[in-house]
Wavefront OBJ file of the C-alpha trace (Angstrom):
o trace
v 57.568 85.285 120.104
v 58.245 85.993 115.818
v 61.867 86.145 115.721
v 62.570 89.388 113.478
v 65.707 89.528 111.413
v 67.732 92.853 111.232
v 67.983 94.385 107.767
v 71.350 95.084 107.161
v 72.754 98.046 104.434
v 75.398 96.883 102.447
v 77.581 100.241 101.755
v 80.647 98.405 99.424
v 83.559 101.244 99.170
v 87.034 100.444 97.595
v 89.611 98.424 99.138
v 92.911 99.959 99.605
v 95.733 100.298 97.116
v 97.884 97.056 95.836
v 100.726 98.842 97.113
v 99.362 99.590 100.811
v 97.679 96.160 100.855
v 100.951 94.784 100.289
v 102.752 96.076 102.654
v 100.124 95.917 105.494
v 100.553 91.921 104.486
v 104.371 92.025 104.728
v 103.878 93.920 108.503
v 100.720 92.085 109.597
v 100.633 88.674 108.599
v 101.516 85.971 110.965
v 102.800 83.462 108.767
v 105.078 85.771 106.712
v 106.623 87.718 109.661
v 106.980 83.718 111.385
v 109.241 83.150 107.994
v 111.250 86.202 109.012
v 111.772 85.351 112.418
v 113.221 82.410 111.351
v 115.079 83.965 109.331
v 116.687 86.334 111.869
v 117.416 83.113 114.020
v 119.548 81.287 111.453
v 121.298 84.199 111.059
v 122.325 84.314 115.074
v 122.938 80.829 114.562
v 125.649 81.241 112.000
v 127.216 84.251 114.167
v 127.246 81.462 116.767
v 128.732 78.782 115.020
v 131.650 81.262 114.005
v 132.110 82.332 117.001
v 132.618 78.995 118.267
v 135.004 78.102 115.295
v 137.563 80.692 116.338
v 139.158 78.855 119.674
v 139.536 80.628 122.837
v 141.982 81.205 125.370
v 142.591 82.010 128.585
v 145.014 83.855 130.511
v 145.925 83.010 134.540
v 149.007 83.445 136.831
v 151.005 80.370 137.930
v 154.178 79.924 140.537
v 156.017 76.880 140.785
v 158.874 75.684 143.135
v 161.378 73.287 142.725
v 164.497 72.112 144.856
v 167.215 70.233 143.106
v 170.438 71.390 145.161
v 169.206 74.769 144.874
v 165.850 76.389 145.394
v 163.921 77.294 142.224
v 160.813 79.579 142.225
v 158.801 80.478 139.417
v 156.135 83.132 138.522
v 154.612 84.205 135.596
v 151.567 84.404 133.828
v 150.041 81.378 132.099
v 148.228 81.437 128.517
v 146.234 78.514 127.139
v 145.134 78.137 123.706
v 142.834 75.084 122.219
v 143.950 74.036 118.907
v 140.744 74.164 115.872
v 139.337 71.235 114.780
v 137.922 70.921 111.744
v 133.993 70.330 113.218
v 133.795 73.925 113.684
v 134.005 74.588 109.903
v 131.423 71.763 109.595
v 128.856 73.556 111.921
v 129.522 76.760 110.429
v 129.003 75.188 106.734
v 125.949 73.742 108.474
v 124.298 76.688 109.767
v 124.921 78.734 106.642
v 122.602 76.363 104.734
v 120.050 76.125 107.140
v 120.385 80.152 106.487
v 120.081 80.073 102.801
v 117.069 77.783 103.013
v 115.348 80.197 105.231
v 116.078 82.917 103.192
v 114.393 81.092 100.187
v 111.486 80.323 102.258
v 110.866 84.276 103.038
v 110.900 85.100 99.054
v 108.074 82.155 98.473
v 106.491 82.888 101.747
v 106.603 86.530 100.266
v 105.317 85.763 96.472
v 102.716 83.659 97.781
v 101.573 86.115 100.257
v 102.056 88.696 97.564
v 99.282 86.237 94.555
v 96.724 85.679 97.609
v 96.296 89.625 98.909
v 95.693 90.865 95.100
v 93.762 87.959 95.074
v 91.498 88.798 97.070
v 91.479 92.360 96.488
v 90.449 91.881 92.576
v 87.752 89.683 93.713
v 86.428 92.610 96.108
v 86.961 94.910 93.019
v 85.102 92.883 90.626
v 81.870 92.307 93.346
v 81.900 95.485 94.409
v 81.904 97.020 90.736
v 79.023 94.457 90.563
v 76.485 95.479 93.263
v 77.536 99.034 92.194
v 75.726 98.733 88.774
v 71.830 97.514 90.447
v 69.801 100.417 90.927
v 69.563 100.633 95.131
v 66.125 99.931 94.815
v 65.784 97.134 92.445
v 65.272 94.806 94.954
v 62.188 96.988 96.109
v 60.968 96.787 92.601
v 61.043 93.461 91.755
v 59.481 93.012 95.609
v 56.645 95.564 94.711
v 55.808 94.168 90.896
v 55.700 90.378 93.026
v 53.013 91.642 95.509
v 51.242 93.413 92.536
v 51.169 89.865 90.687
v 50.286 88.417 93.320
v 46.961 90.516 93.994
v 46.045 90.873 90.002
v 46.267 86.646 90.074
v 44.022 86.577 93.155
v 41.070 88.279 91.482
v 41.957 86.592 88.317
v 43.623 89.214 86.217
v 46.771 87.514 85.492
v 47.475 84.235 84.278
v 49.405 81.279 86.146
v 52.444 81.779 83.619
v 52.911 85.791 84.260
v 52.395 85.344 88.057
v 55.266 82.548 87.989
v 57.481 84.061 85.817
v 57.411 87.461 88.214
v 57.644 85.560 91.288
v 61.170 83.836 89.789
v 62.535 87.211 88.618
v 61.944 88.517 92.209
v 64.045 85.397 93.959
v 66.540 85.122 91.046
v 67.015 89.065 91.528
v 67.386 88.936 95.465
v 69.386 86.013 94.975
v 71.908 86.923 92.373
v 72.244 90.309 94.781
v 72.580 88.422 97.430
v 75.354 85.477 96.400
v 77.306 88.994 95.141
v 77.458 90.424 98.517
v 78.061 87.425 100.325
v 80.966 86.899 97.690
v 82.096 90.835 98.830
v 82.289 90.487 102.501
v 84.226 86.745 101.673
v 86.932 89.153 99.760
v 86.858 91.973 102.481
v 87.139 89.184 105.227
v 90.193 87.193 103.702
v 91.971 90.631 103.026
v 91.331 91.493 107.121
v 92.878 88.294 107.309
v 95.678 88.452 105.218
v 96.652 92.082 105.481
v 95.602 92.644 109.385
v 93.926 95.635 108.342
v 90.744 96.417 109.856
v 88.535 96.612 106.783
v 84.997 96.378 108.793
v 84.009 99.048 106.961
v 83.908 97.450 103.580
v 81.622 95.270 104.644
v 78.112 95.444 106.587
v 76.917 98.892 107.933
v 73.843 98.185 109.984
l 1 2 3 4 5 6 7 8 9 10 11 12 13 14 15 16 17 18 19 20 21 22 23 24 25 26 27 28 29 30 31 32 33 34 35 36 37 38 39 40 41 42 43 44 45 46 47 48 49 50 51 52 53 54 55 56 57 58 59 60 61 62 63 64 65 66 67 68 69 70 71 72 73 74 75 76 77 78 79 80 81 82 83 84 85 86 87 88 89 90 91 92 93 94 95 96 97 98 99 100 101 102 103 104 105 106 107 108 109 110 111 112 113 114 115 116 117 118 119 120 121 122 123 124 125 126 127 128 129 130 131 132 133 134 135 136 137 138 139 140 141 142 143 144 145 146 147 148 149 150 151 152 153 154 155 156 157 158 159 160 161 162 163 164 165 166 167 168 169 170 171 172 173 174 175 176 177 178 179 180 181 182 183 184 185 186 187 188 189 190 191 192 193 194 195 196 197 198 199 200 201 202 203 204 205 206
């Protein structure tokens, strides 16, 4: 059976603002909110190591008896308390640099995230600005003057040169259209990526 290909309409509309890009990417994106996350956890881990730095105690009841020539009872209430040491200033000192080092890791996890969405989104700018200055039908055109060299060089009425030349235009044309949508949807598909914002729509309406 001839396998028919779909024809697909290539509507291009504007991406989002920097702004709303940017803060989809600082919500969405896996890798960034992963940095944060970390983040939050070194800071539980320094609460921790604090908290075990301060020593506990504990509080109980005791009785004792003795008999040395006369009977001796005792009752009272006991309280224990550990002395520090000085590993729980270590640990602490520890965990407050794994903390700083996460924190740097969110602001270049951040400014990288921040150079690849706009990125992206100029590159959809500049393509889409690009297929918005064809005509919508100069593909059509440079497909109809084709066939019409095509038929004049059958019976003769164009020369070899002319019909070549117009048959290059027409591929060059498609092709150039072509590489600049496929460059587009690229764009649109690493911002979806990036941002987690369903951009389908600047993409391929069938």
């Amino acid at each position: 059976a001839p396998l028919q290909v779909a024809v697909a309409t290539h509507r291009p509309q504007s991406a989002p603002a920097a702004a709303e890009l940017l803060a989809a990417a600082r919500e969405h994106n896996f890798d960034f909110r992963a940095r944060r996350v970390e983040l939050e956890q070194q800071g539980v881990a320094v609460q921790l190591a604090r908290h075990e730095r301060n020593p506990g105690f504990s509080v109980s009841p005791y009785y004792s008896q003795a008999r040395a020539g006369d009977r001796e009872q005792n009752f009272g209430i006991g309280l224990s308390l550990p002395l520090p040491t000085p590993a729980g200033g270590a640990a602490t000192d520890a965990a407050r640099a794994r903390q700083r080092q996460a924190e740097v890791a969110v602001v270049v996890a951040e400014r990288d995230l921040a150079r690849a969405v706009l990125t992206a989104a100029q590159t959809y700018a500049a393509k889409v600005a690009e297929m918005q200055r064809w005509a919508p039908d100069a593909v059509n055109q440079f497909r109809d003057a084709a066939a019409l060299a095509d038929r004049h060089y059958r019976l003769g009425a164009v020369p070899i040169g002319t019909y070549v030349e117009l048959q290059s235009s027409y591929l060059d044309a498609v092709s150039a259209l072509l590489d600049t949508q496929s460059e587009a949807l690229a764009a649109a598909l690493e911002l979806n990526q990036l941002t987690g914002l369903d951009l389908g729509r600047l993409g391929v309406t069938p």
